[in-house]
One Martini backbone bead per residue (centre of mass of N, CA, C, O) as a GRO file, in nm:
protein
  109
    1UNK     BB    1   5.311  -0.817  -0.258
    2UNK     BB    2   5.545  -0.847  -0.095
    3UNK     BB    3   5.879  -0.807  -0.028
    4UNK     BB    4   6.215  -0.925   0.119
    5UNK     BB    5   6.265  -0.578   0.151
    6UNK     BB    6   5.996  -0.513   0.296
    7UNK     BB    7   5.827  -0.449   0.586
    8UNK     BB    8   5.645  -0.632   0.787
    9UNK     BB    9   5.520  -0.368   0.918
   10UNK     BB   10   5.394  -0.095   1.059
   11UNK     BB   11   5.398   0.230   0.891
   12UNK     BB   12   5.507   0.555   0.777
   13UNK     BB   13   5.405   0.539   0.535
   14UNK     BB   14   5.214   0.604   0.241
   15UNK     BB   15   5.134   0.360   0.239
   16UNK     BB   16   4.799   0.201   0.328
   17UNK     BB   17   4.916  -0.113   0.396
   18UNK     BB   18   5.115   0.024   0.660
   19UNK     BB   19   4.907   0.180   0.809
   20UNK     BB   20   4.887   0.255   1.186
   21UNK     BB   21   4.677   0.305   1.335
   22UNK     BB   22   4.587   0.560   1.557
   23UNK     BB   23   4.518   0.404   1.815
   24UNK     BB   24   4.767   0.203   1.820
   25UNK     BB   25   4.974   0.458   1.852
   26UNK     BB   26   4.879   0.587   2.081
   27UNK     BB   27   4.929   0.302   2.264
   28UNK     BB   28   5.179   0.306   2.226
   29UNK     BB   29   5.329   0.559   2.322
   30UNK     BB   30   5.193   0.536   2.610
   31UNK     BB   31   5.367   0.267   2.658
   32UNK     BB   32   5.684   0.404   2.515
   33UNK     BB   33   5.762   0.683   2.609
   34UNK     BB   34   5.866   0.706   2.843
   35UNK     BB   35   6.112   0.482   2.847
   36UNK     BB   36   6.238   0.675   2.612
   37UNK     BB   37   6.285   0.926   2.777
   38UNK     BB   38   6.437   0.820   3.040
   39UNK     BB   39   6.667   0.757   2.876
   40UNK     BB   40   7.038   0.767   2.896
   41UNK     BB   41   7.088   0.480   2.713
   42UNK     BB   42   7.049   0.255   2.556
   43UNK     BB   43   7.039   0.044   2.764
   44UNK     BB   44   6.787   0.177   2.933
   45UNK     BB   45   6.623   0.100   2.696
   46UNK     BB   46   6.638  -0.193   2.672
   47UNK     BB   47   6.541  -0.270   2.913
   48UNK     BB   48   6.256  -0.116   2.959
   49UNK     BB   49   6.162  -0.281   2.688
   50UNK     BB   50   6.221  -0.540   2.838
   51UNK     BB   51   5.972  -0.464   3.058
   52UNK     BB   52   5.737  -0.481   2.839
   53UNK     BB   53   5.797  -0.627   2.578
   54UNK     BB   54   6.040  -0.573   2.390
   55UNK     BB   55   6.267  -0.450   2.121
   56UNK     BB   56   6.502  -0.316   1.948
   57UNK     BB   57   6.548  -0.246   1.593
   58UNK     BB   58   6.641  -0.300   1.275
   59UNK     BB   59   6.544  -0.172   0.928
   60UNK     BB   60   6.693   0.022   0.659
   61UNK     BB   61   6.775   0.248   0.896
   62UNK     BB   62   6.538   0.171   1.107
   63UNK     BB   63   6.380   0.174   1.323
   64UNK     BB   64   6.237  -0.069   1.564
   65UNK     BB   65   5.985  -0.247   1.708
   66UNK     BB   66   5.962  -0.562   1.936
   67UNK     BB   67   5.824  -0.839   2.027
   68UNK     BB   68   5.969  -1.039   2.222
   69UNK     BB   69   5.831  -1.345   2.201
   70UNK     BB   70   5.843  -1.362   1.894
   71UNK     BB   71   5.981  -1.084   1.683
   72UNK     BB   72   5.735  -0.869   1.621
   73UNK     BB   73   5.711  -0.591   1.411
   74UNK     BB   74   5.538  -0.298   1.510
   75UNK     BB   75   5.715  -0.042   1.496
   76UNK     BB   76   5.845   0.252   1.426
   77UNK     BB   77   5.934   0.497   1.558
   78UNK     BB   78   5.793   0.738   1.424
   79UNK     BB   79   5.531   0.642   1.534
   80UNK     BB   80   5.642   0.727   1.808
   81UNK     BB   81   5.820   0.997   1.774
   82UNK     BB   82   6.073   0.823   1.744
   83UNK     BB   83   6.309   0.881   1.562
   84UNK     BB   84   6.645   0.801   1.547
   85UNK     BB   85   6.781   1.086   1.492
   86UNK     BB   86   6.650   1.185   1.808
   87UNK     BB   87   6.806   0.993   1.925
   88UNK     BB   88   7.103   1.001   1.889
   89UNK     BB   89   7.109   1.281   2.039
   90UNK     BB   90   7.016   1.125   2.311
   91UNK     BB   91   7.231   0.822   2.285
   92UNK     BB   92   7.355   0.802   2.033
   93UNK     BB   93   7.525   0.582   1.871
   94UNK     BB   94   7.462   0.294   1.803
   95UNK     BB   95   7.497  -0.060   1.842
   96UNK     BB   96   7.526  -0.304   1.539
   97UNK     BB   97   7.417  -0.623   1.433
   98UNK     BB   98   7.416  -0.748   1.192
   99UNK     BB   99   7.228  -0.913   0.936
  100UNK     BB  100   7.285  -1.160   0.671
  101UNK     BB  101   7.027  -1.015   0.517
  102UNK     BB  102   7.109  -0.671   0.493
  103UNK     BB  103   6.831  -0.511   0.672
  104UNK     BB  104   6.932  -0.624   0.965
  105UNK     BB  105   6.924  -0.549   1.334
  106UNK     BB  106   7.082  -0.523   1.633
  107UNK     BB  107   7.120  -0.470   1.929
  108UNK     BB  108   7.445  -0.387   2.120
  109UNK     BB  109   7.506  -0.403   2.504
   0.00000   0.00000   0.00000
């Protein structure tokens, strides 16, 4: 069973109950990665993911992406090859604010 500090959801972990089959992985690049390279500043990746229906948030120091409807988290950065510390460099330090939860937060622009 998870713990309440463990991500509930596919990610690049080692273990095998997080890791996110290679095929939705790919879909998921394929229809996230154009918006997040075309990015030139957080607030343009929030748009740009916010008109896919996705948005932007942290937990644990990670990126994560998740989907509007619900906020169901789908997947980290790195899942889609663009782990957070490749955006910092190319979009700058992200404005975060914290969750009262200690382990999440969401972008602030």
């Amino acid at each position: 069973m998870l713990d309440e500090h463990r991500s509930h959801f596919p990610t690049d972990s080692t273990d095998p109950r997080d890791a996110i089959d290679s095929e939705t992985a790919c879909l998921l690049r394929s229809f996230m990665v154009p918006a997040i390279d075309a990015a030139l500043n957080w607030s343009d990746l929030n748009s740009a993911l916010e008109r896919k229906g996705f948005a932007v948030g942290f937990r644990d120091g990670r990126l994560i992406f998740k989907r509007l409807e619900d906020g169901q988290e789908v997947c980290t950065g790195r899942v889609l090859g663009t782990p957070l510390r490749d955006l910092v460099k190319k979009l700058g330090r992200p404005c975060v604010r914290a969750h009262s939860d200690g382990h999440t937060g969401s972008l602030m622009v």
